[in-house]
C-alpha positions in Angstrom: 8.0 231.5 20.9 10.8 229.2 20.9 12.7 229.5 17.7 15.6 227.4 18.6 16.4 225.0 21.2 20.2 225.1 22.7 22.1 221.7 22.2 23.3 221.2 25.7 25.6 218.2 24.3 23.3 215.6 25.6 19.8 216.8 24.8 19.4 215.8 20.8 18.6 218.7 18.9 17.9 218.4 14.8 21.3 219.7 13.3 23.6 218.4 15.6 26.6 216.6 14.0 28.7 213.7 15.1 27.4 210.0 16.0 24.7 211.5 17.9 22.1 212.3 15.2 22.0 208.6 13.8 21.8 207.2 17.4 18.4 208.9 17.5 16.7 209.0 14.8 17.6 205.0 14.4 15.8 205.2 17.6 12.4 206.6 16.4 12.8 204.8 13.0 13.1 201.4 14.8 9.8 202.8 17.2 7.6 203.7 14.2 7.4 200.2 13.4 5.2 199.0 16.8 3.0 202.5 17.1 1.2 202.6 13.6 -2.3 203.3 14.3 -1.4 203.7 18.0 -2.4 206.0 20.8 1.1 206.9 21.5 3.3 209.0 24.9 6.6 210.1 23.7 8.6 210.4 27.5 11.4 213.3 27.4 9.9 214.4 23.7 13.3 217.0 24.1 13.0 219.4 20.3 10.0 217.2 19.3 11.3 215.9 15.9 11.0 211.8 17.3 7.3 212.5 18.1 6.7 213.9 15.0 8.2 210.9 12.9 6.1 208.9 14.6 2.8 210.8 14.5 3.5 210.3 10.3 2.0 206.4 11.3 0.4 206.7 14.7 -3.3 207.7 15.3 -2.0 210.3 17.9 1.1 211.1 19.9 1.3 213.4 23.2 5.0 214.3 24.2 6.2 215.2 27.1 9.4 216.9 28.4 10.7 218.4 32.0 11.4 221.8 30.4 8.8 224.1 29.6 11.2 225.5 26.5 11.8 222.2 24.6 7.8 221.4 24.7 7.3 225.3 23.4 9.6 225.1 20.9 8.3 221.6 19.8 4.8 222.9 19.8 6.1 226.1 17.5 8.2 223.6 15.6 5.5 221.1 14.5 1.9 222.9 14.9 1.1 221.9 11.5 0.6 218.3 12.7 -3.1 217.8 13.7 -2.2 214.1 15.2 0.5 215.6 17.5 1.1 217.9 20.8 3.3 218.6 23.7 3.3 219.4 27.6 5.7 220.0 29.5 5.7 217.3 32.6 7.4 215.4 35.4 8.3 212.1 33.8 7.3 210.7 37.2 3.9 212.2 37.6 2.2 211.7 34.3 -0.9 214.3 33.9 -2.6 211.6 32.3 -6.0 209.1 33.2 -5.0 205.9 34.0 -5.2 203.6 30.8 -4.5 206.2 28.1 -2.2 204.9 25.7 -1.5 201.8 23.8 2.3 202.9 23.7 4.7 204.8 25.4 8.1 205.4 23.7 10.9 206.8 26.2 14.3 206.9 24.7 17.8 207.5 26.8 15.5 208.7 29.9 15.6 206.8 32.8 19.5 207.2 33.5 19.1 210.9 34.0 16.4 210.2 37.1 16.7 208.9 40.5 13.2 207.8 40.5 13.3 205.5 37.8 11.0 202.9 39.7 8.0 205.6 40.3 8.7 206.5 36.6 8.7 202.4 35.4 5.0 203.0 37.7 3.8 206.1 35.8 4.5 204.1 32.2 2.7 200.8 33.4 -0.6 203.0 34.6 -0.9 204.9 31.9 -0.5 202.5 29.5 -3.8 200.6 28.6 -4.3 196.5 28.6 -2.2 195.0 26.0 0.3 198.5 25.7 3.6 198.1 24.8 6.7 200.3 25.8 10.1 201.0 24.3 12.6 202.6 26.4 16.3 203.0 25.9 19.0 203.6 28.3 22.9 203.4 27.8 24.6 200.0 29.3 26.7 201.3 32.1 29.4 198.5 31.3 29.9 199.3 27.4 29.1 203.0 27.7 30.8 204.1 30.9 33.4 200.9 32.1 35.0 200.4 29.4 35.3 204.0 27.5 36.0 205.3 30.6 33.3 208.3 29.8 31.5 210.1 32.6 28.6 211.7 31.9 27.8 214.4 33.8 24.2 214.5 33.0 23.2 210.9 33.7 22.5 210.3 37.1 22.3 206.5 37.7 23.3 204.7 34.7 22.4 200.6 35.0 24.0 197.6 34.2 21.8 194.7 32.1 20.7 193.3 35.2 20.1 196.0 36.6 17.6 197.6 34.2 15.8 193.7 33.9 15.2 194.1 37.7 13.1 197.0 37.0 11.5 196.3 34.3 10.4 192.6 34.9 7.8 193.5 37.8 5.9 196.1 35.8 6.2 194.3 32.0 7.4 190.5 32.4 7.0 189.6 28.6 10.0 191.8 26.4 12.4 191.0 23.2 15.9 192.8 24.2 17.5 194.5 21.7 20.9 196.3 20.9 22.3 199.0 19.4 25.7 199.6 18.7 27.2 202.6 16.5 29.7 201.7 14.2 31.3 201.0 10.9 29.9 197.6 8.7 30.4 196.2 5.3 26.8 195.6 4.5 25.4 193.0 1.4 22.3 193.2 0.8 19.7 192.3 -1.9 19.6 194.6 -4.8 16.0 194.1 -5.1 13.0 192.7 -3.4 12.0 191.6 0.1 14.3 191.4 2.4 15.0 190.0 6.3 15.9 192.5 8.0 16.3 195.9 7.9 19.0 198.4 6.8 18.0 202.7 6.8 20.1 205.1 5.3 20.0 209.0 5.8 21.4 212.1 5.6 22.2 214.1 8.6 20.3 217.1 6.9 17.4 214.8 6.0 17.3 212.7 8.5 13.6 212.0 8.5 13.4 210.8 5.3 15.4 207.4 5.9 14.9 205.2 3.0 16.2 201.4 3.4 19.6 199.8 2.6 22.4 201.8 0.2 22.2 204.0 -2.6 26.1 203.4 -3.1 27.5 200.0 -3.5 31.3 199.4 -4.0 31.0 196.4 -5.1 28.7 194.0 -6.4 28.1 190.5 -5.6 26.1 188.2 -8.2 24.4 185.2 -6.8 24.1 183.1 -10.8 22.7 179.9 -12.2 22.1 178.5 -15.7 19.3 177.0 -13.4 16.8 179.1 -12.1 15.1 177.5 -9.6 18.4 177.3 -8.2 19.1 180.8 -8.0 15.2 180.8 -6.6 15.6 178.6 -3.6 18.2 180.9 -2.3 17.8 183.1 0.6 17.4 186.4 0.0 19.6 187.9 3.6 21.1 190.9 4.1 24.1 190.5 6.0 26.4 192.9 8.0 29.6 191.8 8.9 30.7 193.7 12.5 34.7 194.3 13.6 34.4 193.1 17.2 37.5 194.5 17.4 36.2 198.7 16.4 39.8 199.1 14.5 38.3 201.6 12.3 35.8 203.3 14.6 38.8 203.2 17.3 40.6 204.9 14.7 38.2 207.6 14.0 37.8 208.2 17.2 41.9 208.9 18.0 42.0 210.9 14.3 39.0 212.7 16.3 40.3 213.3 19.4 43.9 214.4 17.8 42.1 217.3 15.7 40.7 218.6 18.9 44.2 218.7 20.1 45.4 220.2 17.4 42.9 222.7 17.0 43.2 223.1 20.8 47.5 223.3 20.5 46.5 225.8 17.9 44.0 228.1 19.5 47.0 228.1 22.2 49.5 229.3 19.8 47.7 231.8 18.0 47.1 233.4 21.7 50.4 233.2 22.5 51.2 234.6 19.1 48.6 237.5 19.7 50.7 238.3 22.9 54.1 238.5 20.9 52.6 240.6 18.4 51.3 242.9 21.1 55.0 242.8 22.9 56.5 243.7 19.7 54.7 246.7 19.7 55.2 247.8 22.8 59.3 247.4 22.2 58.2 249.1 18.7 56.6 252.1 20.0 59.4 252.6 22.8 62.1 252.2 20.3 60.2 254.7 18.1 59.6 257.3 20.9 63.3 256.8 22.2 64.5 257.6 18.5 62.5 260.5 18.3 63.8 261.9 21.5 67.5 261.7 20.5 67.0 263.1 17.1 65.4 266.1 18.7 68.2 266.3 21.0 70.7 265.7 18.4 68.7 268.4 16.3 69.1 270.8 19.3 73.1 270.3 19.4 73.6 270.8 15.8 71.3 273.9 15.8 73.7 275.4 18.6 76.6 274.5 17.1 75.6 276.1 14.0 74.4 279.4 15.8 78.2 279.4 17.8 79.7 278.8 14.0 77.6 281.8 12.5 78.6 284.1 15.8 82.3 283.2 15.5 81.8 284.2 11.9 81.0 287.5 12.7 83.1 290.8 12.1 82.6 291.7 15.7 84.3 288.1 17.4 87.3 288.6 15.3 87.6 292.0 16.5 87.1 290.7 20.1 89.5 288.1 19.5 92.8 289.3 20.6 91.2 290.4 23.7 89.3 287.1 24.2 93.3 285.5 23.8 94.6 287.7 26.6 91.9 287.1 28.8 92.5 283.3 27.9 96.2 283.3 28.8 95.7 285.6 32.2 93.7 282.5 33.1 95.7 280.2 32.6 93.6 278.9 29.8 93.9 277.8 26.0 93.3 280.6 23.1 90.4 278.2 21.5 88.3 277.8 24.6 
């Protein structure tokens, strides 16, 4: 059994942190709302946890993945749903009948195959008479142009156009949406209905997204000593976007700089490692070459204290004179 699923960096896996977890689960949350009571295929299912949120509304949901370990540890993961299962599949040969589903959700998929026309094929005859589909792919000019990213895992990322040209022939009636990351100062109705939608959710919790903000800053009153007034308004919610990114730029460089730092670090503390390591080395030498010249000074002083005790004797002073005479027939000094 598959306890846990490795995240690869581009494969979602529950836990995750960073941008990445609210990119998907926004995904699914937006998906749930066009599959309720649905026969519905989830293409490149990955850990399993989209499929699950929405088998919660839809009559039934099959995922499949490529790899044989992210279906096995989805179908560990979530065997207590009755509504839901997993295979492991070719997203561009389907082992499905013809006409099997009412939807098929595929999110960031079709950038990562070359085939993406016979997969476009394999959604379309699957899918029964009046099906809908929801893919999602990154667009090549905002993800890759301009960030100047590469992504070594996508293999033919498209362009708006691009991705209209295939998907026009197979399903020539589709709403175009966007989705955008980023940072918003949100008003929104305190109570009631709404236009719109806003979710809100932890990281940790992310399936349990409830809608708009626990957490207002500030509060904006909409009065009137008239009511009707106040009841003719329209109740909005309203996000105001920085075309611009200044703050989300600016996370990203504060980012960015604390992998540098932490990388400038990491560098340091090795090349501290290898001082620490040279000092001793230099330690243990100077040690060892200590050692050796206080045994050798040790030696001298023990044989200058054994030629001290032997001149002391009674016997050199009687060989003394003799030792002079010999000294002077050589030519030498009397204290050699």
């Amino acid at each position: 059994m598959a306890d846990k699923l490795e995240f690869t960096g581009e494969r979602f896996v529950p836990g995750a942190a960073g941008e990445i977890w609210y990119e998907h689960w926004h995904r699914y949350h937006f998906a749930a709302h066009f599959v309720a009571g649905r026969a519905v295929l989830d293409v490149a299912s990955g850990a399993g946890y989209g499929s699950a949120l929405l088998a919660r509304t839809a009559a039934r949901v099959v995922g499949v993945d490529l790899s044989e370990a992210a279906a096995e540890h989805a179908r560990a993961r979530y065997a207590s749903i009755a509504n839901l299962e997993f295979h492991a599949a070719d997203c561009t040969a389907l082992p499905f009948a013809d006409a099997s589903f009412d939807a098929v959700v595929s999110f960031e998929t079709i950038e990562h195959i070359a085939a993406q026309e016979a997969f476009l094929d394999e959604v379309r005859r699957v899918l029964r008479p009046g099906g809908i589909v929801v893919l999602s792919c990154p667009n090549k000019l905002e993800y890759t142009d301009k960030r100047g990213v590469v992504n070594a895992f996508h293999v033919r990322e498209l362009y708006r156009d691009e991705l209209a040209a295939l998907v026009a022939p197979r399903f020539p009636f589709a709403t175009w949406y966007g989705q955008r990351p980023s940072f918003y100062s949100v008003v929104w109705p305190e109570a009631g209905d709404a236009r719109g939608e806003i979710l809100e959710a932890a990281e940790s919790t992310a399936d349990a997204a409830v809608p708009g903000h626990g957490r207002p800053l500030y509060f904006i009153v909409v009065a009137s000593a008239d009511g009707p007034a106040v009841g003719r308004t329209p109740r909005i919610v309203s996000v105001f976007a920085d075309r611009d990114e200044w703050v989300y730029r600016d996370y990203e460089s504060v980012t960015r700089g604390v992998g540098e730092a932490q990388r400038r670090a990491n560098a340091l503390a090795e090349e501290l490692a290898g001082l620490r390591r040279l000092h001793a080395d230099s330690t243990r030498q100077r040690d060892a070459s200590e050692a050796a010249e206080r045994s050798r000074l040790a030696a001298t002083i023990d044989a200058q204290r054994h030629e001290m005790a032997r001149r002391a004797s009674f016997r050199w002073w009687l060989a003394l004179p003799l030792r002079r005479i010999v000294l002077a027939l050589r030519g030498e000094p009397p204290w050699a």
